[in-house]
N, C-alpha and C positions, 0 to 999 in steps of 0.2 A: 414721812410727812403726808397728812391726811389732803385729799386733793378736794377743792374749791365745791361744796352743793350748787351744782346747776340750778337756776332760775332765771325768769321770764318774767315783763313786768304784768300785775295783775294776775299772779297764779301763786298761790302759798305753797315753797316747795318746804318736802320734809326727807331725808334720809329715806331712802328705796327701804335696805336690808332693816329699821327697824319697826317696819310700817305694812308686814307681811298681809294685815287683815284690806289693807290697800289696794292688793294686788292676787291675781289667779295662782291656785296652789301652786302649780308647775314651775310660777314665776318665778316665786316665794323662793323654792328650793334653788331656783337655778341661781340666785341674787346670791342665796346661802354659800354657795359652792363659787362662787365666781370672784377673784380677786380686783376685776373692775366695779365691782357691785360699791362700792365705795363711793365710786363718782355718777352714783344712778342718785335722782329725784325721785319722789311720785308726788300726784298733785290730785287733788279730787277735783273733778266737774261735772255738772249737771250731765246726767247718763242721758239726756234726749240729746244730747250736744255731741255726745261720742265721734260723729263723721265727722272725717277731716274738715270739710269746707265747715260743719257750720262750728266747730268748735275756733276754727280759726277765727271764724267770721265774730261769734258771741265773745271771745279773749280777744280780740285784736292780737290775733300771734298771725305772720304771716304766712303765707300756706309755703313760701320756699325752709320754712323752718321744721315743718313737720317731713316726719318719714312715714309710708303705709308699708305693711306688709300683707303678703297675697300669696294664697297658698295654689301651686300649680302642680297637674299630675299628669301623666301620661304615659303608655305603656310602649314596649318591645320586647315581643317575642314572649306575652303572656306575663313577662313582669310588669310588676307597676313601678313609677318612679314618682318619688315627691317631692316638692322643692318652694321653701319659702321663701320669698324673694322681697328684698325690703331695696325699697325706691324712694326716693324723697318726693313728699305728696306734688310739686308741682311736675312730673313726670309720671309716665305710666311705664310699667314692665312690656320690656317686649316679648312678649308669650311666642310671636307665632316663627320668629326667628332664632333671637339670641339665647331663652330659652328650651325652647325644642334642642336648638341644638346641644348645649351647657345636658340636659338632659340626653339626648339621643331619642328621642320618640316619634311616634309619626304624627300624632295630632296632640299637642299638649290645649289642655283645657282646666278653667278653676277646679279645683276640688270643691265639688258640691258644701253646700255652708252648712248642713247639717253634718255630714264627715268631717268638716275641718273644724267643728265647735267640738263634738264629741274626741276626736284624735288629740284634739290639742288640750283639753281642759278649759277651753278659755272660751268666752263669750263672743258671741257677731261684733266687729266695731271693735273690738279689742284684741285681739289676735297680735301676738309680738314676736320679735326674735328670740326670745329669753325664754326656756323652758320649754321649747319646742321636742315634740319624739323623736327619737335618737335615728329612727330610720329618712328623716325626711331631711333631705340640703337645706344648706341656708347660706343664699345666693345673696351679695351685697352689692348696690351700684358702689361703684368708685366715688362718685359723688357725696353718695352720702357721708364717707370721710372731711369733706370742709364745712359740714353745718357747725356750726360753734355749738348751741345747743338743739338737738333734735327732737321732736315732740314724737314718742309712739305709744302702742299701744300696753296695757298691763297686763295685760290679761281680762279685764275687766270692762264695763261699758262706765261706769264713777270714777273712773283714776284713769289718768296717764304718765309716762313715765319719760322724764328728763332726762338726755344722756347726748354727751359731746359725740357729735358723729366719729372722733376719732378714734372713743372708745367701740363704738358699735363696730367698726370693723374690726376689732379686735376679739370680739366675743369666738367663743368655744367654737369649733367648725364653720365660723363665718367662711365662705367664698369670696374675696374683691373679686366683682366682674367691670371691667371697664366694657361700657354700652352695655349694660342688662336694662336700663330705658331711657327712653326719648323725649 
């Protein structure tokens, strides 16, 4: 049984996996390979609208319905460590505790947004959990499990991607962290 396409009023959803041109290469693939891709959206929106708040603000979607994600790094002992961390937009990731620690590092900080667009294939403002490098975590709040439908990114700064927070914790290497933000 094919599961329900996510939508939100005021946004035309369409089937993720057959709308690849929708979405950032890496996405594409990861949608391709992923047996929850089924219950993915994407939706196009004006690319100046891409940031949470204003795309919330110009859809009326409310910001407890969208998730960001945020890519953080930080080193021990000469390694680096990476970790994308997806929070639902009205909380922030706690970098300088729960991460550090989830990590082990001594100062975790953003991964520079030029590294994080080139590492990930994917545009500023679009950056998602889906098709992310194999080398980097992917850290989930607990939370983001009860969104019904959660608004993230596609890869892309013109599309977003539709998907029931309880499949997001499901995805490939996901981490549930309860308190990853505040």
């Amino acid at each position: 049984m094919a599961l329900a396409l996510p939508h939100l009023p005021g946004l035309h959803s369409l089937p993720a996996p057959e709308h690849p041109e929708l979405v950032a290469a890496p996405v594409a693939s990861a949608l391709a390979a992923w047996p929850g891709a089924e219950g993915v959206a994407v939706v196009e929106i004006d690319p100046d609208l891409a940031d949470t708040a204003a795309m919330s603000k110009a859809y009326d979607v409310p910001m407890a319905a969208g998730a960001n994600c945020v890519v953080v790094a930080g080193k021990r002992e000469g390694e680096e460590r990476i970790a994308a961390c997806l929070v639902r937009a009205d909380t922030r990731a706690d970098v300088n505790h729960t991460v550090k620690r989830l990590l082990d590092v001594r100062k975790p900080s953003f991964l520079p947004l030029e590294r994080a667009v080139a590492e990930s294939g994917m545009e500023y403002g679009g950056i998602t959990p889906l098709g992310l490098p194999a080398g980097w975590r992917l850290l989930v709040d607990s939370r983001v499990a009860d969104i019904d439908v959660a608004v993230i990114g596609s890869g892309l700064r013109r599309s977003k991607l539709l998907v029931p927070g309880s499949l997001l914790v499901q995805l490939p290497r996901a981490e549930v962290v309860e308190g990853l933000a505040s």
